[in-house]
C-alpha positions as CSV (number, residue, x, y, z in Angstrom):
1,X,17.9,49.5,-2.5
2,X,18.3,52.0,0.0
3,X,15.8,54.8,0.6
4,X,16.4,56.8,2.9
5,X,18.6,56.7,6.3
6,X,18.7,58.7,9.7
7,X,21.0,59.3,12.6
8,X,21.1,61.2,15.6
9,X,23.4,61.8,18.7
10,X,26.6,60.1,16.6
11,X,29.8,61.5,16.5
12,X,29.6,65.0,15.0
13,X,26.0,64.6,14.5
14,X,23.9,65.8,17.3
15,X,20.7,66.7,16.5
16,X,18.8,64.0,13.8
17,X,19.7,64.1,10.1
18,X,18.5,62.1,7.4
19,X,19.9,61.4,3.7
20,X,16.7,61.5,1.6
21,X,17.3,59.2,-1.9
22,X,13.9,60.3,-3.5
23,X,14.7,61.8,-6.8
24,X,12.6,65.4,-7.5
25,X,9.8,64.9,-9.4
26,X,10.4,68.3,-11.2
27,X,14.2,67.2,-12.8
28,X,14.0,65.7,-15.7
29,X,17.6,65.5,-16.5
30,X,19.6,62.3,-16.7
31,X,16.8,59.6,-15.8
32,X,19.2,56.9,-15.9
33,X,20.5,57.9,-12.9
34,X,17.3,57.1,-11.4
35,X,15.4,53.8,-10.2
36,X,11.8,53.7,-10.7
37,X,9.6,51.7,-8.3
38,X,6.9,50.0,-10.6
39,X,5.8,47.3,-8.7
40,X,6.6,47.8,-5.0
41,X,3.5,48.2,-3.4
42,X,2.7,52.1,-2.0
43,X,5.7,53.8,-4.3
44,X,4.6,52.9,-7.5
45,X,6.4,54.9,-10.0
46,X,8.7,56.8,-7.4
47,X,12.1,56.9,-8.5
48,X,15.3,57.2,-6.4
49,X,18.3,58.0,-7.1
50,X,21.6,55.5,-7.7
51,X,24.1,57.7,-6.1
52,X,24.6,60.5,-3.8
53,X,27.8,62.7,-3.3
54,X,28.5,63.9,0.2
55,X,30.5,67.7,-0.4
56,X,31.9,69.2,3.1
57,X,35.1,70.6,4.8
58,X,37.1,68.4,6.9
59,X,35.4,67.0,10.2
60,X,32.2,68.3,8.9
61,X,30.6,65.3,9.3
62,X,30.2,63.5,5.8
63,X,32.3,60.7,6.9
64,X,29.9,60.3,10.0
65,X,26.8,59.8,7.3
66,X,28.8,56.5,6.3
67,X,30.3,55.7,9.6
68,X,27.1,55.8,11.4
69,X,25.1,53.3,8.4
70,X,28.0,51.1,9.0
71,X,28.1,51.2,13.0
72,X,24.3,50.3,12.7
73,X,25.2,47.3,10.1
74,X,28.0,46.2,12.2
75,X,25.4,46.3,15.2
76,X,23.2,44.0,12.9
77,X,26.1,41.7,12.0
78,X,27.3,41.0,15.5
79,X,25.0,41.8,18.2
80,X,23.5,37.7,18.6
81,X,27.5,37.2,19.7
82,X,27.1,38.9,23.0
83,X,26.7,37.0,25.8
84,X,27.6,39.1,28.7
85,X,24.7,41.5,29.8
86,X,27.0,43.6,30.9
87,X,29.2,44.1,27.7
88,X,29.0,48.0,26.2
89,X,27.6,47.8,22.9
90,X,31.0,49.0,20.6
91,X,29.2,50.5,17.6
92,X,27.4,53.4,20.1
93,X,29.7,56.4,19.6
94,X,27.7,59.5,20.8
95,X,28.1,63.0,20.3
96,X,30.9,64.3,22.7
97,X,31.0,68.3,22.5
98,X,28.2,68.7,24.9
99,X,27.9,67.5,28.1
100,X,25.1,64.3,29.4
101,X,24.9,63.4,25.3
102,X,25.8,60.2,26.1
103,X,23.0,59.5,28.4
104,X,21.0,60.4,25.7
105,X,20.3,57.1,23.0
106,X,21.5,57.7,19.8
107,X,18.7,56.6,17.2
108,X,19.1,55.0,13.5
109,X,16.6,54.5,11.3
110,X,16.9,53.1,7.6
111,X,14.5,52.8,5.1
112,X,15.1,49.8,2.3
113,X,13.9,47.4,-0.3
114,X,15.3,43.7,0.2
115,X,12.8,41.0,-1.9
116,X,11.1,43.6,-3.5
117,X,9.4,44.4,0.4
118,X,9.9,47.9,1.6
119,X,10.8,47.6,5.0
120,X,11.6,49.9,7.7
121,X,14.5,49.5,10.6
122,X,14.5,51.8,13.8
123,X,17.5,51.1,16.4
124,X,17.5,53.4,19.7
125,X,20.7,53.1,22.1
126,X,23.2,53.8,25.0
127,X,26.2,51.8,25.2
128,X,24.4,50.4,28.1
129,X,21.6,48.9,26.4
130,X,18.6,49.1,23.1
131,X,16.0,51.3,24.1
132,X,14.1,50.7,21.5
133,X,13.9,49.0,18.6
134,X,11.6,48.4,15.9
135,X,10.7,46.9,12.2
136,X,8.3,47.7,10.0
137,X,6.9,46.1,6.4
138,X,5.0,47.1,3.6
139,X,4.2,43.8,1.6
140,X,1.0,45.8,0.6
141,X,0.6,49.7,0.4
142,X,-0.4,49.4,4.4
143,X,2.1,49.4,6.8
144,X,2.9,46.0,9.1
145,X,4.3,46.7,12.5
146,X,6.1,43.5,12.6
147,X,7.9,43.9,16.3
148,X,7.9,46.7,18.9
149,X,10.3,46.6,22.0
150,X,10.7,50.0,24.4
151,X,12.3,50.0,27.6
152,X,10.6,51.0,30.3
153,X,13.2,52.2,33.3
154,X,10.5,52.2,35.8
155,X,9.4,48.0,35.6
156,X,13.4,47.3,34.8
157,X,11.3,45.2,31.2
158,X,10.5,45.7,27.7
159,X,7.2,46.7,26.5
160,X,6.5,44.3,23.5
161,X,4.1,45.7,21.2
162,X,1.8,44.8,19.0
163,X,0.1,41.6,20.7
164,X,-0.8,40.1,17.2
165,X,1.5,41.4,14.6
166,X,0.4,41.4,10.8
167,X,2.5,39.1,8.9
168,X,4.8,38.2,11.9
169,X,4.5,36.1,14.9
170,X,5.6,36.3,18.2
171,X,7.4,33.9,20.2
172,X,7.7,35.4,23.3
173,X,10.5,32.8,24.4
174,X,12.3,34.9,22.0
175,X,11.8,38.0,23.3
176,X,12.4,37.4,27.2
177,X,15.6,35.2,26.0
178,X,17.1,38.9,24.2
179,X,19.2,40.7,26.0
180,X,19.0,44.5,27.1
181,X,22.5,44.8,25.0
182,X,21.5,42.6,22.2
183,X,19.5,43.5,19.0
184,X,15.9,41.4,18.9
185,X,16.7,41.4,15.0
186,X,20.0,39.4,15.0
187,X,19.1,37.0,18.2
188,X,15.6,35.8,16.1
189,X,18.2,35.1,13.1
190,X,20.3,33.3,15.5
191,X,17.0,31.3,16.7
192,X,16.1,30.6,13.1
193,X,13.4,32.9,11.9
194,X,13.3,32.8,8.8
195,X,10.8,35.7,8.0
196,X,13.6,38.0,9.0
197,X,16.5,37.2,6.9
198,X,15.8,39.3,3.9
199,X,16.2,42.2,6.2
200,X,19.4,40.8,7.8
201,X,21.0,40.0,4.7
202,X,20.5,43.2,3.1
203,X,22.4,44.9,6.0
204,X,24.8,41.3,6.0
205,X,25.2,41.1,2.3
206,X,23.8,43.8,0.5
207,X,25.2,46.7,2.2
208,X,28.4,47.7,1.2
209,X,31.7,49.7,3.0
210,X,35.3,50.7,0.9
211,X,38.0,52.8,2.3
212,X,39.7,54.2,-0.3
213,X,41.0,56.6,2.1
214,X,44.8,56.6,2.7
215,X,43.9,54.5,6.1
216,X,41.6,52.2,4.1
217,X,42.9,48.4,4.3
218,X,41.8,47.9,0.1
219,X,44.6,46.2,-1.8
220,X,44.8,44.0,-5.4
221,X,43.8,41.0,-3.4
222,X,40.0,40.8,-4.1
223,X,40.7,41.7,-8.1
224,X,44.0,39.1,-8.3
225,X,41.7,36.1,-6.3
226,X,38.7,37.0,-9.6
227,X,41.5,37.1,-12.0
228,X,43.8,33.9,-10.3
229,X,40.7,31.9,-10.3
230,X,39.0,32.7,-13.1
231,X,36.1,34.2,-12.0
232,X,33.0,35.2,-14.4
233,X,33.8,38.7,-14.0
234,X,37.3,37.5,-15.0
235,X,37.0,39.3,-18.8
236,X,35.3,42.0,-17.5
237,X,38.0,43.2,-15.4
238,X,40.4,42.5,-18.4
239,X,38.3,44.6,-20.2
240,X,38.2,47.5,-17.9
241,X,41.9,47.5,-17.2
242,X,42.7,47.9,-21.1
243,X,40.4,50.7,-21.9
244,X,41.4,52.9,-18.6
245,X,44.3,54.6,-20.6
246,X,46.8,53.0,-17.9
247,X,48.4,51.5,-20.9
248,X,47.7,47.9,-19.9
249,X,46.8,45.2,-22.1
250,X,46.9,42.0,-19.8
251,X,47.3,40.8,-16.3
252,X,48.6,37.3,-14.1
253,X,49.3,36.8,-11.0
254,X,53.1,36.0,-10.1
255,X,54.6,34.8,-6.8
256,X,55.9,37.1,-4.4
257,X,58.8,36.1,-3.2
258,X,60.1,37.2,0.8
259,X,63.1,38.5,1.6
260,X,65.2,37.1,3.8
261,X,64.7,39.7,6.3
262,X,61.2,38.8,6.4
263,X,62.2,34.9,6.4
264,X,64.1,35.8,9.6
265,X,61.3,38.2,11.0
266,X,59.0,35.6,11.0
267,X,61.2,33.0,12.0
268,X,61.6,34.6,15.0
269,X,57.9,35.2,15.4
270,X,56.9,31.6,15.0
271,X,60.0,30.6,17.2
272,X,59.0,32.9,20.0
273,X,54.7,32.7,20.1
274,X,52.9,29.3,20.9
275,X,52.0,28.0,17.4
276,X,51.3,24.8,16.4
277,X,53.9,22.9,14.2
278,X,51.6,23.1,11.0
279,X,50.4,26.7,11.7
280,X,54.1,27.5,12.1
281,X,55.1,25.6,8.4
282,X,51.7,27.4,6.8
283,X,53.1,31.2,8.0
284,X,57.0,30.3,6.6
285,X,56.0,28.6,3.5
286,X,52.6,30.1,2.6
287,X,52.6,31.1,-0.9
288,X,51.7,34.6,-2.1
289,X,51.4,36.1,-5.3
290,X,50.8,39.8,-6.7
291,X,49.7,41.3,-9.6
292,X,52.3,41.9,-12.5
293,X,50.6,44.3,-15.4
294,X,51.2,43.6,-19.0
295,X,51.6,47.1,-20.7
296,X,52.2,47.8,-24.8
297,X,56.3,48.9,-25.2
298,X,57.7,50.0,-28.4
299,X,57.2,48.4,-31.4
300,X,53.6,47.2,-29.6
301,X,55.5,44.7,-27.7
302,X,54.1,43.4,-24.3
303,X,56.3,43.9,-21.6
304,X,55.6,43.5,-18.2
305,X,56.1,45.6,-15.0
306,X,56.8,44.9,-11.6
307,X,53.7,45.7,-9.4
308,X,55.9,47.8,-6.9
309,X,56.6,49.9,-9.9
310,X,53.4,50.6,-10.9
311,X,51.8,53.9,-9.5
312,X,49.7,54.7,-6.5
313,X,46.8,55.4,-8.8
314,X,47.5,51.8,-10.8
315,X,47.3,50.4,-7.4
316,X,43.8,52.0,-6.3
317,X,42.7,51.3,-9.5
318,X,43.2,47.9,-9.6
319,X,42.4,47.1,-6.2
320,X,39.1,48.7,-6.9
321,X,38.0,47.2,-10.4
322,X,37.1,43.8,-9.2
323,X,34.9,45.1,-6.2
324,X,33.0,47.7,-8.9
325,X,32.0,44.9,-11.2
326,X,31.0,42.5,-8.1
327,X,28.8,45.6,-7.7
328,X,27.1,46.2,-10.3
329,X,26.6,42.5,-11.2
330,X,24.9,42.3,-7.6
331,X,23.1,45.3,-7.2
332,X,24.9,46.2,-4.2
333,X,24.3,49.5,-2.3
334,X,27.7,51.0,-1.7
335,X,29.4,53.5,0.2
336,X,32.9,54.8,-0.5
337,X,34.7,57.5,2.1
338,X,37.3,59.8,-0.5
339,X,35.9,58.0,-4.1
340,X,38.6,60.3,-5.5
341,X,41.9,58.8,-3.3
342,X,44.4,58.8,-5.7
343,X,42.8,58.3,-9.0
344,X,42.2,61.1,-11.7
345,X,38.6,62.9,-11.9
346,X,37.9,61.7,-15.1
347,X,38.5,58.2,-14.3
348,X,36.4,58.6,-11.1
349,X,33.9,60.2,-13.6
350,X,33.7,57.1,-15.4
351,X,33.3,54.5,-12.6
352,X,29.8,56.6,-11.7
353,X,28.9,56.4,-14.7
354,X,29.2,52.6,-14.8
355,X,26.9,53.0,-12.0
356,X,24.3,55.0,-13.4
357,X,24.4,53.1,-16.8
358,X,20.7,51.4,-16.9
359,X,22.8,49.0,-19.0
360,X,26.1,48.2,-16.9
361,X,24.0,48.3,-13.6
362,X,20.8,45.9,-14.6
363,X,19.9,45.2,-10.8
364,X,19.8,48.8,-9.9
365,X,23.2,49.2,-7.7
366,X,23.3,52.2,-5.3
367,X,26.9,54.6,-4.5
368,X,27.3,56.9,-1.5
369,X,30.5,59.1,-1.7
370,X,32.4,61.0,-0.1
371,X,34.1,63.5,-2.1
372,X,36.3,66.9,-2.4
373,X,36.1,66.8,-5.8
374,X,34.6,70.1,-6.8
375,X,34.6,68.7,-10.9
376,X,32.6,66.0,-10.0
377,X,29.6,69.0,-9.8
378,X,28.8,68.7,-13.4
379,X,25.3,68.4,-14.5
380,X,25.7,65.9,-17.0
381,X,27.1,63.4,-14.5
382,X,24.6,64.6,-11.0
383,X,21.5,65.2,-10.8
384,X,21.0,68.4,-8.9
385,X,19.3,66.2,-6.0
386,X,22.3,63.7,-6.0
387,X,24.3,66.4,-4.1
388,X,24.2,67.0,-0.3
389,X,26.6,68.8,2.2
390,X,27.3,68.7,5.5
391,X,28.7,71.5,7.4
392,X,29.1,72.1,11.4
393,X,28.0,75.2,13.6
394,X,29.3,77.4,16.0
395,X,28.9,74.9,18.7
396,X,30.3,71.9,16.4
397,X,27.4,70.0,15.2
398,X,27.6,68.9,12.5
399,X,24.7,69.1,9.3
400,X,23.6,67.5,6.4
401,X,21.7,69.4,3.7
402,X,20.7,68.8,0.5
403,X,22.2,71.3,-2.7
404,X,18.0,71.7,-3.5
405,X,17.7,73.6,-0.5
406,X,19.4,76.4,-2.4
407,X,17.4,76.1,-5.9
408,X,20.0,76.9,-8.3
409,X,19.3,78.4,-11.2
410,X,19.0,76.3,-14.4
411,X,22.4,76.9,-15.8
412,X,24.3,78.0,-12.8
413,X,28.2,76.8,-12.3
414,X,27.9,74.4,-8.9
415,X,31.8,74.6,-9.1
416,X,31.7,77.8,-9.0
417,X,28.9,78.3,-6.1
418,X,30.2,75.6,-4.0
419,X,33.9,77.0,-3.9
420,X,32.5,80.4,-3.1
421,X,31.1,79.0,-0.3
422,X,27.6,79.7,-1.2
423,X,26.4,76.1,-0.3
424,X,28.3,76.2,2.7
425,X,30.3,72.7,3.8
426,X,33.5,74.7,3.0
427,X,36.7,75.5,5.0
428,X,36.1,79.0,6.6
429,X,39.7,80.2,7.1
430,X,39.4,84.1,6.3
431,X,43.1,85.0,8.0
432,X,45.0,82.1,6.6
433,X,45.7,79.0,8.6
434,X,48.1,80.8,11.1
435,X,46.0,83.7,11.4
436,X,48.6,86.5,9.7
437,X,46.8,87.0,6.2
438,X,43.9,90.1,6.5
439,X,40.2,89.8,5.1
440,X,39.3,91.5,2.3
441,X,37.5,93.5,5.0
442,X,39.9,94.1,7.3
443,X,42.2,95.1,4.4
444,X,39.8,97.8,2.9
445,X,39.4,99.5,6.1
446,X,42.6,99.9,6.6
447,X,43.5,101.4,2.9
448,X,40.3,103.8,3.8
449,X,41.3,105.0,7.3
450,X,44.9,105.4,5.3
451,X,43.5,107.3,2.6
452,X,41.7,109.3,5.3
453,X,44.8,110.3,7.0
């Protein structure tokens, strides 16, 4: 479960923001979109939120709230593979519009439950190297500082801290054998401890990323492999197919036949690059299959339908059923760039409310969107404090805000607050995108100073 996660000096972010998932104590609306905390030790009986949608104009910077909990997860994921001191560190991708930022480290820190601990992950960086990096536990109510490394520039060395750690110990082969560009988290996985995996697995498993952006990579593949091989989610996707008013009653997978274009394309590929004999006879006869969609014809027949013929929305939804129900029946925590990307609001309505179903998501599942949507701002789907914004100033920073900051009154239309701009994280284009069109202002003083005349 996540908590609570904050970045600084990233991409449009400059200064440090941080997405809070602690539910107000003083909304009392829809609890089941809440998680309560009963028995982890310090927040007993907080609750948290399963879901938060991220509201802002384009290149305000809610993309960058995902981007920058993936670049840390990535950093996780990889950084025991490096080798070479002297290797940037890829996932660092400080702020640009103002001069020396990328001297400056840009600094994660993510608050999450993995094995019912609470733990506590801060990552400081250049490109260059970690400047500091830190986790912390809470098996108990007190805090465990389980390791400490800052660089000092003027020794050239770490500073290890603290000498004895609660709960943890300290190899110091370990530490002298990390280096400057390399996480101390993933290279004591890579030596075998232990003790740290539930907090590299929850980045390494549990953390979730989907594109469902038009340059997002997710196709019918993941849903066809749970459906081809019969996976135990096999009837729920069956299921959720048939009652999405797509008209479908059934699904199998059916082979997809090249063309002989593409016989001759990779013909010449395989000719022309150094592949082996069998890698060469596995690319020109590998088989591959595709979804074909059962729907109900006249007379209730069952006729199916070519998967190229199906629609874009068909497509998304398909592709995405089988990762929502790995999901939930995981208790994933999940974050989605443009949840909306070709699919109708009500059906995106409805996959949320999977989510926040105490009954549909048993293990507590977590979903961070980004969103346009402006129907999705409906009080019997969000919570009030389920909604944040981002928005950039005048020197292109971007910022992220929560909607409580504004204390709307019981009652009020969101829609219609947000697309007044009274939240902010909106387009601000008062003359029209090519500058012609007058404000409102500009065109009452003119009809006054011509009334005047």
């Amino acid at each position: 479960m996540l908590i609570q996660f904050s970045v600084s000096n990233f991409r449009s972010f400059r200064e440090r923001q941080t997405l809070n998932l602690a539910a107000s104590n003083h909304d009392k609306t829809l609890p089941d979109n809440c998680i309560t905390t009963d028995d982890l030790p310090g927040l007993t009986g907080k609750r948290w939120v399963k879901g938060v949608a991220l509201y802002g104009a384009n290149a305000s910077g809610k993309t960058t709230v995902i981007e920058a909990l993936k670049a840390l997860a990535e950093l996780v994921g990889t950084s025991a593979k490096t080798t070479d001191p002297k290797e940037l560190i890829q996932q660092i991708d400080p702020f640009v519009l103002c001069s020396g930022q990328e001297e400056v480290p840009t600094a994660f820190a993510v608050v999450f439950v993995a094995d019912g601990i609470r733990f506590e992950y801060r990552v400081a960086a250049t490109r260059e190297r970690i400047w500091h990096e830190s986790l912390r536990a809470f098996p108990k109510a007190k805090e465990q500082l389980w390791f400490c490394r800052d660089w000092n520039s003027d020794s050239g060395n770490y500073a290890w801290s603290p000498e004895r750690p609660s709960g943890f110990r300290r190899n110091t082969d370990d530490e002298r054998r990390t280096l400057s560009n390399v996480l101390f988290l993933s290279k004591a996985i890579a030596e075998g401890r232990s003790e740290l995996e539930p907090v590299f697995r929850w980045f390494k498993e549990q953390l979730l990323f989907l594109d469902l952006s038009p340059r997002g990579q997710l196709g019918a593949e993941i849903t066809l492999e749970q459906i081809q091989k019969k996976s135990p989610l096999h009837d729920q996707i069956l299921r959720m197919l048939r009652h999405a008013d797509l008209g479908v009653t059934g699904v199998r997978a059916v082979e997809k036949y090249r063309t002989q274009k593409e016989l001759d394309t990779l013909e010449k590929i395989t000719t022309v690059l150094p592949f082996s004999p069998e890698l060469r006879e596995k690319i020109l006869h590998n088989r591959q299959f595709e979804p074909e969609l059962i729907h109900r014809g006249s007379n209730e027949a069952d006729l199916p339908l070519p998967w190229k013929n199906e629609s874009a929305g068909t497509h998304r939804f398909f592709g995405l059923a089988g990762p929502w129900l790995d999901i939930l029946s995981n208790g994933h925590t999940i974050c989605i760039d443009e949840l909306e990307a070709s699919m109708h609001p009500l059906m995106v309505r409805e996959l949320l409310r999977l989510i926040f179903s105490n009954t549909e998501n048993p293990k507590g599942a977590q979903i961070i969107f980004t969103t346009h949507n402006p129907l999705l701002l409906d009080p019997t789907l969000l919570r009030r404090d389920q909604i944040w914004f981002t928005d950039k100033d005048t020197e292109g920073a971007g910022h992220l805000y929560p909607l409580t900051d504004y204390q709307p009154r019981k009652g009020e239309s969101l829609v219609r607050g947000y697309l007044s701009g009274r939240y902010g994280a909106v387009p601000f284009v008062p003359d029209g995108l090519l500058g012609s069109f007058p404000t409102r202002e500009t065109a009452a003083s003119s009809e006054k100073a011509g009334r005047d005349e």
